[in-house]
N, C-alpha and C positions, 0 to 999 in steps of 0.2 A: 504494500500500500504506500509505502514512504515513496516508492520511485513513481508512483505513480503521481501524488504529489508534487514532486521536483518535476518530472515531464510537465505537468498540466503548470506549475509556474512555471518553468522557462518560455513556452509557447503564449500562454499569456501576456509575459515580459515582450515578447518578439512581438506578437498584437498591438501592443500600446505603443511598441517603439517604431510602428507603420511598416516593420518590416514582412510582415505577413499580409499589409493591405491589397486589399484586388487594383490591381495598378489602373490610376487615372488617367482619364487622357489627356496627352502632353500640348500645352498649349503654347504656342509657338513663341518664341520671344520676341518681341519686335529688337530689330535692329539699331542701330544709332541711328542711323539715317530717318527712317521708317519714325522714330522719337523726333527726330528734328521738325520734322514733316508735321507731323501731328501738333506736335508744339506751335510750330508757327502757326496751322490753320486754327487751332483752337481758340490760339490767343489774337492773331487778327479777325476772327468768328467775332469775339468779348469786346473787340476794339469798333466795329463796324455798328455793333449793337449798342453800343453804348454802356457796354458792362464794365469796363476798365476806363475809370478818369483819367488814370493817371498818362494814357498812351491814347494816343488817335492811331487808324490804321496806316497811316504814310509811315507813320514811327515805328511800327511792328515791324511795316514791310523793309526801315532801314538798319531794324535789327538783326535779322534773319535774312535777307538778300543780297547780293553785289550791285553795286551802283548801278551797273551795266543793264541789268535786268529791271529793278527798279526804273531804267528810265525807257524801257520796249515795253513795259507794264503800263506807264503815262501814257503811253503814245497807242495803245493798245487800247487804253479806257476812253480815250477823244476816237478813236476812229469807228468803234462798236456801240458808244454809248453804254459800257456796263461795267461793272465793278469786274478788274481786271483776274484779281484771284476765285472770285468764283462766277464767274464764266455769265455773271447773269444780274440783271438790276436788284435782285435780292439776294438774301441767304439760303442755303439748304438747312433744311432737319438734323443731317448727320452727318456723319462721312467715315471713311474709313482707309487706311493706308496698306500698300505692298510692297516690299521690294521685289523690282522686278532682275534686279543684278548690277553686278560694280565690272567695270574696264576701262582703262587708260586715264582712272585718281577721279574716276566719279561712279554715282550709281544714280539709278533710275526709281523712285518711288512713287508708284501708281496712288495717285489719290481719288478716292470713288465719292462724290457729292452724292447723299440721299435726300430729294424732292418729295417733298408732299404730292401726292398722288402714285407717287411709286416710281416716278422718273428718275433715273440716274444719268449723272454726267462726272466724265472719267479727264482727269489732268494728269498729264506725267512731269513729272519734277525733278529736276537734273541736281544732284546734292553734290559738292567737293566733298572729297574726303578728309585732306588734310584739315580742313576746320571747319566743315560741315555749315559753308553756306550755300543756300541756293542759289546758283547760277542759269537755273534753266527751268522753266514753266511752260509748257506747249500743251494743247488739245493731242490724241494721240494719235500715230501716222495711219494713214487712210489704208 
């Protein structure tokens, strides 16, 4: 009876200490990039809405982008008529980010806008790696 005891504690010990848990599923880590991505869109989301005093969105956008870009985004929003980072004279509901992969010190993170009525609208976002600013915003190739 005694081993019987020490078996049923140890496997209980292993229980508690997750090591006998029915394995979770593994949910993907987002990337750096992927974090960057998100960060900026959330936080010029909060800037556009009026949620953050302290930053208007040109200020987001000069925190998180290269100048370069920032000024194809001006020039983007005069010729369209629409708020250049999301693609349209309003905001989305949601949105969610991908890497879509890194070569030659940049990567591509797909950002999917989710619209009320169930429309989505897809930006790909060109990150540096070496310090992970945005250099590149484009609709995605045809």
């Amino acid at each position: 009876m005694p081993r019987i005891r020490t078996a049923l504690a140890a496997v209980s010990s292993l229980a508690l200490a997750g090591l006998l848990a029915a394995p979770a599923h593994a949910v993907p880590q987002r990337t750096r990039a992927e974090d960057q991505v998100n960060a900026f869109f959330g936080q010029y989301r909060d800037a556009v809405l009026g949620q953050t005093p302290n930053q208007d969105p040109l200020e987001v956008r000069q925190e998180f982008l290269t100048t370069e870009l920032n000024n194809e985004l001006s020039q983007w929003a005069t010729s369209h008529q629409a708020d250049p980072i999301f693609r349209a004279q309003n905001g989305p509901n949601d949105w969610s980010v991908k890497d879509e992969g890194s070569g030659a010190g940049h990567t591509t993170v797909i950002l999917t806008e989710d619209w009320a009525g169930g429309k989505t609208t897809v930006v790909w976002y060109q990150v540096r790696l070496a310090d992970l600013r945005i250099d590149g915003l484009q609709d995605p190739p045809a």
